[in-house]
C-alpha positions as CSV (number, residue, x, y, z in Angstrom):
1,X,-20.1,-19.9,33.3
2,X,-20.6,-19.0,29.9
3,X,-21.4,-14.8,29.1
4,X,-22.2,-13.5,26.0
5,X,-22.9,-9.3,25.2
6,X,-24.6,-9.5,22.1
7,X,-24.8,-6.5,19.8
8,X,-25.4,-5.0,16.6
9,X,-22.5,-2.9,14.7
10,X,-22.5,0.2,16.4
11,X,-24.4,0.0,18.9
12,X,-24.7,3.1,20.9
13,X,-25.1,1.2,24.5
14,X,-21.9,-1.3,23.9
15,X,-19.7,0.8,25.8
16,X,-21.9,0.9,28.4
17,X,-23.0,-2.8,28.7
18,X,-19.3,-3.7,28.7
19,X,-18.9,-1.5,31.5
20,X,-21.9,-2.2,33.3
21,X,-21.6,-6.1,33.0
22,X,-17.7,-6.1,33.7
23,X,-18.7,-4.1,36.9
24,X,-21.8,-6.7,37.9
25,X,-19.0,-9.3,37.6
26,X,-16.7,-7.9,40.2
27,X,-19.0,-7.2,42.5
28,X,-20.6,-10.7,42.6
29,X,-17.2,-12.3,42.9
30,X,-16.0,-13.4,39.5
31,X,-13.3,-11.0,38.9
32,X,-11.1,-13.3,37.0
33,X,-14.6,-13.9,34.8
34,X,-14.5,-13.2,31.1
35,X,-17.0,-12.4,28.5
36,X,-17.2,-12.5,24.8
37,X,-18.7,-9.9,22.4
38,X,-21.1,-11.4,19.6
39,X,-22.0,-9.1,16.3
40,X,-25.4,-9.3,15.3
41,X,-25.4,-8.6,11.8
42,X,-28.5,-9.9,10.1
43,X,-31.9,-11.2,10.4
44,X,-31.2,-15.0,10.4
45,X,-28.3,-14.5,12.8
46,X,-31.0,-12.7,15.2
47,X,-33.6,-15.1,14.2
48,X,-30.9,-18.0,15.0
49,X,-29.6,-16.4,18.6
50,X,-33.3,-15.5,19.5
51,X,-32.0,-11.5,19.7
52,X,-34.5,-9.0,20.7
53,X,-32.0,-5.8,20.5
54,X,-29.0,-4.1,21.2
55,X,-27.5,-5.1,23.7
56,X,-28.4,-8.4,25.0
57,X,-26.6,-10.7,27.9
58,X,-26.8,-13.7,28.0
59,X,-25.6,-16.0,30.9
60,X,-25.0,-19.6,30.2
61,X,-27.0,-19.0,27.2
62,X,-30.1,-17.5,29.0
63,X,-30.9,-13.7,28.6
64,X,-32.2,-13.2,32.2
65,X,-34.1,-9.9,30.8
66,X,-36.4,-11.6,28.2
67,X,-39.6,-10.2,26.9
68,X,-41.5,-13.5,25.5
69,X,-43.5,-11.1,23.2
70,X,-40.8,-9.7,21.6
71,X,-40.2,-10.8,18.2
72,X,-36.5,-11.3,17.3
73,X,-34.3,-8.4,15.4
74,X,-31.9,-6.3,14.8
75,X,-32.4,-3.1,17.0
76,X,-31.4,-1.2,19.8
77,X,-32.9,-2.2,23.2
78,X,-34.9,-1.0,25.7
79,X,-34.8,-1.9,29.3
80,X,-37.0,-0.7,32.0
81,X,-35.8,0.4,34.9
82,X,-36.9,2.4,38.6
83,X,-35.7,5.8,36.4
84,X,-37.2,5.2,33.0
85,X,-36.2,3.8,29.8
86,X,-32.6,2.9,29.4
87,X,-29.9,1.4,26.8
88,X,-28.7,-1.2,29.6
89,X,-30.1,-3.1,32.5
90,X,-29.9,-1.8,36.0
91,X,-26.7,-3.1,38.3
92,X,-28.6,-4.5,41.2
93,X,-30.7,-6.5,38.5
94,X,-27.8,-7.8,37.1
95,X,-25.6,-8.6,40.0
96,X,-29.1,-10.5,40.9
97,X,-29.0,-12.5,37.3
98,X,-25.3,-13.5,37.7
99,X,-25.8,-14.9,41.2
100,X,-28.9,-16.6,40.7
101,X,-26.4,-18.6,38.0
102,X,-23.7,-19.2,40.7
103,X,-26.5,-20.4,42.7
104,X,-27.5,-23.0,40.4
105,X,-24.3,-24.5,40.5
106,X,-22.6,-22.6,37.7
107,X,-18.8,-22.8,37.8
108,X,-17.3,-19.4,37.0
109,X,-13.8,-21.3,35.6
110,X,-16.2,-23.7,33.0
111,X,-18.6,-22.6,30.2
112,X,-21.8,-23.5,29.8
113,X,-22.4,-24.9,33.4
114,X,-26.1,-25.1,33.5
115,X,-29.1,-22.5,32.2
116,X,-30.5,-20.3,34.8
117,X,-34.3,-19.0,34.8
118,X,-34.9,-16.2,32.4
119,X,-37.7,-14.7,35.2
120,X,-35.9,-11.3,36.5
121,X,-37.6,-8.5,37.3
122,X,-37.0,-6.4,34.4
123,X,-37.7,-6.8,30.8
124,X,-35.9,-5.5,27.6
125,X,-37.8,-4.4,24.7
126,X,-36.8,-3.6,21.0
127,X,-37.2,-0.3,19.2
C-alpha cells in the first residue's frame, strides 16, 4: 500500500494530518505502515499530482476525499465534516478509506497494490 500526505510549505493542518492519518493506520491494523510527505510547491506540480489543497491523502494514488469540481492548486483545504469545516478529514472516514483499500486486495508490506474508489462520504474543498 502506497500513502502519500501531500502539502504545501507550511501548511497549517500538516501536523494534524500526520497525526490524524498515523492514528487511522493503527487503528485499521497497519501499525508497521509508513507514509511519505510530498511538498507541493507550484502550480504545474499541483496541476501534475491533480492537488486540490492542503492537505491531501492519497492511498495507492487515490485521494478517497475528491471533489471532481475542484480545480487543482495550491491552497489550504477544506473538509466537511458532522461538526463543520475542518483542516483534516474525520477519523471514522478515514479508517473507512484505508480499509476499503485492504479490501481490495491491497498489501500493506507492497506499494502501489491496486487503486481504490475515490467515492467516500466526505469531500475536500480548496480555499
Amino acid at each position: 500500500m502506497n500513502i502519500e500526505l501531500q502539502v504545501v510549505p507550511d501548511c497549517p493542518n500538516q501536523t494534524a494530518a500526520v497525526h490524524l492519518l498515523r492514528q487511522a493506520l493503527d487503528d485499521v491494523g497497519l501499525a508497521t505502515t509508513q507514509f511519505s510527505t510530498v511538498m507541493v510547491t507550484s502550480p504545474e506540480q499541483a496541476e501534475e499530482l491533480a492537488f486540490t489543497g492542503s492537505p491531501t491523502i492519497r492511498i495507492d494514488g487515490i485521494d478517497p476525499f475528491t471533489d471532481l469540481a475542484a480545480p487543482p492548486a495550491l491552497a489550504c483545504r477544506i473538509y466537511h465534516t458532522a461538526t463543520g469545516p475542518s483542516g483534516t478529514p474525520e477519523l471514522p472516514h478515514l479508517h473507512q478509506a484505508l480499509k476499503r483499500a485492504i479490501d481490495r486486495g491491497a498489501d500493506p508490506a507492497t506499494a502501489g497494490s491496486g487503486p481504490m474508489d475515490a467515492d467516500a462520504p466526505l469531500r475536500g474543498d480548496q480555499t
